[in-house]
C-alpha positions in Angstrom: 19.7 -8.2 -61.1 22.4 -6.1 -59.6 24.9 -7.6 -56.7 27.2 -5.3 -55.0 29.1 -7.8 -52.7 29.3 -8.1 -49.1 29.1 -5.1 -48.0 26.3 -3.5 -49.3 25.3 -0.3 -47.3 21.5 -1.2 -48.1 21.3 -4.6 -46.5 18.5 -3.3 -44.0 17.1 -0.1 -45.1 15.6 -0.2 -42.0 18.3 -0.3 -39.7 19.0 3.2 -39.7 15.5 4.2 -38.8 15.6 1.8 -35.6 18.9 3.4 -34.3 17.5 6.7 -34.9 14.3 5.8 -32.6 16.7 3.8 -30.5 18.8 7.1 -29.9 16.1 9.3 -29.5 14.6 7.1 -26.9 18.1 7.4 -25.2 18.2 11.0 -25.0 14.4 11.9 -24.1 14.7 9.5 -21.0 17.2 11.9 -19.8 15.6 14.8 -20.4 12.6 13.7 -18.5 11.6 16.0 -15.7 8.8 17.5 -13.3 7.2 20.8 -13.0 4.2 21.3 -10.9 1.5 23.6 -11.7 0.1 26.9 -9.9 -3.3 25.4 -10.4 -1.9 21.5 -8.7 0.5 23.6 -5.9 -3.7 25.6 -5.2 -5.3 21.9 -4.9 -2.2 20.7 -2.6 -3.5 23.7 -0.4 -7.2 23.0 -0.7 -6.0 19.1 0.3 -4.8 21.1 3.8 -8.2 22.8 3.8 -10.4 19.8 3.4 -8.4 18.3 6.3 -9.5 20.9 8.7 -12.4 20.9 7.6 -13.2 17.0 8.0 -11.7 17.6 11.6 -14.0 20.2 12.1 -16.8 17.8 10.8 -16.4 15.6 13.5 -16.4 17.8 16.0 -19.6 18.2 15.0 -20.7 14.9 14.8 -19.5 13.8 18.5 -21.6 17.0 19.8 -24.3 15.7 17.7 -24.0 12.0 19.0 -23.7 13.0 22.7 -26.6 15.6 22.5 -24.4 18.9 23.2 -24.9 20.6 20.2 -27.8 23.0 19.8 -29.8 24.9 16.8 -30.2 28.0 16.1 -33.7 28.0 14.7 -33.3 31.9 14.3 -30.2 32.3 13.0 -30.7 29.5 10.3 -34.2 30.9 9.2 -32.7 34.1 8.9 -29.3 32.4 6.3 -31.9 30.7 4.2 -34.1 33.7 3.7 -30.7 35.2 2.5 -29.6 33.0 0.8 -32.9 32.8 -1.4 -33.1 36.7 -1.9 -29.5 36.7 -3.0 -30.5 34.3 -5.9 
């Protein structure tokens, strides 16, 4: 068996590893930063969108509820047949 005294560089062969990952953590939690998307900054919009369209929604309702709002049997018959030959 060899003995190299007190100060042996190889007391913890490990030690150098754990400052490395200790470092490394160091320096990536400064270089942490955010970037947002073209496709997040389109659903931020479409967020807006739904808004309008959930007050447009009830609108709807209350004439529904209070008996102001009225069909167009016509019209509609006229969107669905549409719709189906467009398939």
């Amino acid at each position: 068996m060899k003995i190299n005294g007190p100060n042996h560089s190889n007391f913890n062969p490990y030690k150098k590893n754990i400052q490395n990952q200790q470092k490394s953590a160091e320096t990536s939690a400064k270089q942490d930063k955010i970037e947002i998307s073209d496709k997040a900054k389109q659903m931020q919009e479409h967020q807006k969108a739904q808004e309008a369209r959930k007050q447009h929604i009830e609108a709807l309702k209350q004439k529904v509820n209070s008996g102001e709002y009225q069909v167009d049997a016509k019209q509609t018959a006229e969107k669905m047949i549409n719709f189906w030959k467009n398939r």
